[in-house]
C-alpha positions in Angstrom: -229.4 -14.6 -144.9 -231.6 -17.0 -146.8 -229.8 -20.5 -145.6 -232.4 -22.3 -148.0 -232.2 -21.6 -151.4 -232.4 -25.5 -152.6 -235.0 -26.0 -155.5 -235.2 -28.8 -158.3 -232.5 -27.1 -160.1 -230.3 -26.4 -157.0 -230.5 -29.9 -154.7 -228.8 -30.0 -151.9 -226.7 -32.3 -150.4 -227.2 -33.4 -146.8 -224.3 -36.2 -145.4 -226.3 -38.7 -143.7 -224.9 -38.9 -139.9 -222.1 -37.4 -141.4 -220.5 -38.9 -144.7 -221.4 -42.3 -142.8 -219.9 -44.5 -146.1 -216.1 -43.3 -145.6 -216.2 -42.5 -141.8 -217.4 -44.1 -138.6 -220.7 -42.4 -138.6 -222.1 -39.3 -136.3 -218.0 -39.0 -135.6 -216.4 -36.2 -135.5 -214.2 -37.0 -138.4 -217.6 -37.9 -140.4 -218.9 -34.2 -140.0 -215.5 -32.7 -140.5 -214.5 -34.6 -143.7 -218.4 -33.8 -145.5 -218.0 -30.3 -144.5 -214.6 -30.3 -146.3 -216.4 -31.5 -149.6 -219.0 -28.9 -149.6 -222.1 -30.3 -148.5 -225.1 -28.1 -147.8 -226.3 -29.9 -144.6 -225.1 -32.7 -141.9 -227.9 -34.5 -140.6 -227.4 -36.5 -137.2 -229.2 -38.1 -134.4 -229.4 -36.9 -130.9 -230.1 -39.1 -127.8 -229.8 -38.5 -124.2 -227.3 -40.3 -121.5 -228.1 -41.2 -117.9 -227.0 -37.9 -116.8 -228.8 -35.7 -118.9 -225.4 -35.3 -121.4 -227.0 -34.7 -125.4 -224.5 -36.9 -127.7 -224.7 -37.5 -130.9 -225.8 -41.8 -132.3 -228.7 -43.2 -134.0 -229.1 -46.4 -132.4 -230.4 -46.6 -128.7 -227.3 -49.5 -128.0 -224.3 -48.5 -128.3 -223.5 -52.7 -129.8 -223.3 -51.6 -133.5 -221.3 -48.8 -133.5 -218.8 -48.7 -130.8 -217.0 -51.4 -128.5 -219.3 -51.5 -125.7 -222.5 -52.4 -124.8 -226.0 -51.5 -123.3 -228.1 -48.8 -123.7 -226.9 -45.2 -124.6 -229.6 -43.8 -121.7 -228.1 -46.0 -119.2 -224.5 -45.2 -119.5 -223.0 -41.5 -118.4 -221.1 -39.7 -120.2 -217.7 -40.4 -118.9 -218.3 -43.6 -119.6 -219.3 -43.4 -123.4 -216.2 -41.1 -123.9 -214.5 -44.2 -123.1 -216.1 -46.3 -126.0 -214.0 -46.3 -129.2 -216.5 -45.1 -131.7 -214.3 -45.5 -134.8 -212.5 -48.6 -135.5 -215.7 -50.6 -137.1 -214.6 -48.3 -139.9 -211.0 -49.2 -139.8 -207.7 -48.9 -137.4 -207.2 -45.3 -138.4 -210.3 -44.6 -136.9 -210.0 -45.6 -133.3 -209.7 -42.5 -130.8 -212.9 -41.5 -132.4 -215.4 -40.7 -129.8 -219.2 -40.3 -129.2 -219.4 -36.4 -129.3 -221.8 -34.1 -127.8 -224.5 -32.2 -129.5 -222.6 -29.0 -128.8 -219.4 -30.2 -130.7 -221.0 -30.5 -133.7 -222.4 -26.8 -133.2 -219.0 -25.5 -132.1 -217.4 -27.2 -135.7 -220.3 -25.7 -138.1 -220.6 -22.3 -136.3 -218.3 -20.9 -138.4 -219.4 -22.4 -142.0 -221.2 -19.7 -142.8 -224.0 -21.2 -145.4 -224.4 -25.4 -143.9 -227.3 -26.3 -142.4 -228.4 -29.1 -139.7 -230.7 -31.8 -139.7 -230.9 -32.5 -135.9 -232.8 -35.9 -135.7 -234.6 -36.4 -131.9 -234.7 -40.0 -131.0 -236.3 -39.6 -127.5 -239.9 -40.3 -128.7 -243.1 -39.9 -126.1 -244.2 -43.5 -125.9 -246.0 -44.3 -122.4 -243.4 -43.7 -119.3 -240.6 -41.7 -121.9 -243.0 -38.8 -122.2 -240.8 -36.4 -119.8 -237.7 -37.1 -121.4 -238.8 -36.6 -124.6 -239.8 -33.1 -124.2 -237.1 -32.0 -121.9 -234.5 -33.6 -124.9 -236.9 -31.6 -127.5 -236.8 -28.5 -125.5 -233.0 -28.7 -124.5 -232.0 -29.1 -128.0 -234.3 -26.1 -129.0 -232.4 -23.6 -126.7 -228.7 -25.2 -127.7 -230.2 -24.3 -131.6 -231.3 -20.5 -130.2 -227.8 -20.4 -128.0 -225.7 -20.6 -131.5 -228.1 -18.6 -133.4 -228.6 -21.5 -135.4 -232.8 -21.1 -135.5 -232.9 -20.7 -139.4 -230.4 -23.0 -140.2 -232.1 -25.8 -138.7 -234.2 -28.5 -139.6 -236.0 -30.3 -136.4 -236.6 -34.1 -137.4 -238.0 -36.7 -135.9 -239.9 -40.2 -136.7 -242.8 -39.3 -133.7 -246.1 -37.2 -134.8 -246.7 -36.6 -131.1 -243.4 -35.0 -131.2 -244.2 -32.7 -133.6 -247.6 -31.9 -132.5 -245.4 -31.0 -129.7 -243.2 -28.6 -130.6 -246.1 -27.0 -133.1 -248.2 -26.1 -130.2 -245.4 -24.8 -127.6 -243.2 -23.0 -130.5 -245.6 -22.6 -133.5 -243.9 -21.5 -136.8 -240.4 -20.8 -135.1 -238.5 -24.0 -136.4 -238.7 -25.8 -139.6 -239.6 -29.4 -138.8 -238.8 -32.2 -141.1 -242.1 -34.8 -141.6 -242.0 -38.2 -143.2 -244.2 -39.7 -145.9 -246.1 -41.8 -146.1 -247.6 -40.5 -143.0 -247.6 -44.3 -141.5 -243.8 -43.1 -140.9 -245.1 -40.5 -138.2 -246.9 -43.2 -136.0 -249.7 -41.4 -133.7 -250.6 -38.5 -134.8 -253.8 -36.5 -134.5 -253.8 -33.6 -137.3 -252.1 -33.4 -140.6 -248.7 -33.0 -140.5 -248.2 -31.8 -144.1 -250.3 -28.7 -143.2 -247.3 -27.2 -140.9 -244.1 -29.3 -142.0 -241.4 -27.5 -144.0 -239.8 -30.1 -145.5 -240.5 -34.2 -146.0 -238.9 -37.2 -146.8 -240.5 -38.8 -149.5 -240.5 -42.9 -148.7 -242.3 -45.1 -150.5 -245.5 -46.9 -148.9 -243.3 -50.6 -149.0 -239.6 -50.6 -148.8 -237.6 -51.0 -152.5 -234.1 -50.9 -153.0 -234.3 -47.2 -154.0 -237.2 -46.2 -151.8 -238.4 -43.0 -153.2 -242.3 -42.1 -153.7 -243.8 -41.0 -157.2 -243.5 -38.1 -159.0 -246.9 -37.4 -158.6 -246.7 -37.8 -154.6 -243.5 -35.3 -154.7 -246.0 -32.6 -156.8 -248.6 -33.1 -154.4 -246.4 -32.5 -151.6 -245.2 -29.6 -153.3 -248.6 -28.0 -154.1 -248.6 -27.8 -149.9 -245.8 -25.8 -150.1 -243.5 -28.9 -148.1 -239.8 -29.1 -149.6 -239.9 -33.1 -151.0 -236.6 -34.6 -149.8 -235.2 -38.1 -151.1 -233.6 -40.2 -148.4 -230.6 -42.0 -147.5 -232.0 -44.8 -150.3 -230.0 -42.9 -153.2 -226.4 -44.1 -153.8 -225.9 -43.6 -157.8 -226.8 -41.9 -161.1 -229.6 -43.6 -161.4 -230.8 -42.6 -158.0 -229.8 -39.2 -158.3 -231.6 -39.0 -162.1 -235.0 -40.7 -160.5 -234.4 -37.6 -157.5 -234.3 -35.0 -160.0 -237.1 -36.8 -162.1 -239.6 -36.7 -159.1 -238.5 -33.5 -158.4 -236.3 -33.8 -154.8 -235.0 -30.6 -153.7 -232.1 -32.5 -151.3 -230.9 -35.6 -151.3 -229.9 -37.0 -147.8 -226.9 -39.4 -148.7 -224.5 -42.1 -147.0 -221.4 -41.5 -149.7 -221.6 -37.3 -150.5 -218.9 -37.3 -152.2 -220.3 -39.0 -155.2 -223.7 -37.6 -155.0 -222.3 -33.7 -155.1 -220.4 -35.1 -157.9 -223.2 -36.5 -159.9 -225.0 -33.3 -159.3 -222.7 -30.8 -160.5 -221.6 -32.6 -163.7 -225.5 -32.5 -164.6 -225.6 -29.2 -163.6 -227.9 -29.5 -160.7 -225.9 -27.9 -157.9 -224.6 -24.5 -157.6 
């Protein structure tokens, strides 16, 4: 089955940690309730705890997002199933915990066409090497264990990272790149040459921070899928998408986004 049939007339819709707006994000309830509303894709972030447990938060403290503190890779896992994960976003939300990796892959198993943008937030910087590529590699098999390999995206912020996984796994896994390349910090080839897809930033951060037209054609012409990112909230987000030529558009509030789209005709 082809999972990726997105194109400038077909854009898909990825809920960003979840539909993150609505619901505490990279919950459980955040990836349950965008799957409900058709979404094409959950992207989330995936860090490690002190006993080598994969869950599922974007920040490396837990401060912002849960009632504790401290670092995520200092805590175990028992003890981040005891953080309430929810109520920032309201009372209603309180028993929400941090979940695992493999949660997430036991919900969207059996959604037949979604698709996952697993983001790896170990990077390699000096003394966090190791863990970095043990994460990488651990998440890898988990993808291959669910026979999730061509629904996949692999993401990450790190060009080491995905000079990584090129070399070890070649071509097997799409991996998502970010432009400008500044984004990708060290890197030593260029990563446009073996990417499959790309968020398109702009070079200095605007309230809708989306590249040119002309920099979405050129990436393109490399045969990279041009993504817009999380910036895009509105029409006029969604019409400047379309304009440039985004074939996804990776989104904090879903729910209005698909909407947008499909009254203009631009998702199937």
């Amino acid at each position: 089955m082809n999972y990726w049939t997105q194109s400038t007339k077909n854009i898909y819709v990825a809920a960003h940690r979840g539909w993150c707006e609505q619901y505490p994000e990279n919950t459980m309830a955040a990836f349950r309730a965008a799957l409900e509303i058709g979404v094409d894709q959950i992207e989330t972030d995936v860090r490690i705890t002190r006993d080598g447990e994969l869950v599922l938060i974007h920040d490396a403290m837990v401060d912002r997002t849960t009632n504790g503190t401290g670092k995520v890779a200092d805590k175990l896992l028992a003890e981040l199933r005891t953080l309430d994960a929810g109520s920032y976003k309201g009372e209603m939300f309180r028993d929400e915990r941090i979940p695992l990796l493999t949660e997430l892959m036991d919900l969207v198993k059996d959604h037949p066409t979604i698709t996952l943008d697993l983001e790896l937030k170990e990077y390699p910087t000096p003394g966090n090497e190791i863990t970095a590529y043990e994460v990488c590699d651990r998440v890898l098999r988990i993808v291959d264990e669910y026979n999730f390999t061509d629904r996949v995206v692999i993401n990450t912020f790190s060009g080491k990272l995905h000079e990584y996984i090129e070399d070890k796994y070649g071509s097997k896994y799409r991996r998502h790149v970010y432009y400008p390349i500044s984004n990708l910090g060290q890197v030593t080839r260029d990563p446009y040459q073996s990417a499959y897809c790309c968020c398109m930033f702009k070079a200095l951060y605007s309230k809708i921070n989306m590249a040119t037209p002309e920099e979405f054609a050129r990436m393109a012409g490399m045969g990279v899928q041009p993504w817009a990112g999380a910036g895009v909230r509105d029409e006029a987000g969604v019409d400047q998408a379309i304009a440039c030529g985004a074939t996804l558009i990776t989104c904090n509030n879903p729910d209005t986004i698909l909407d947008i789209l499909r009254k203009k005709g631009y998702h199937n």
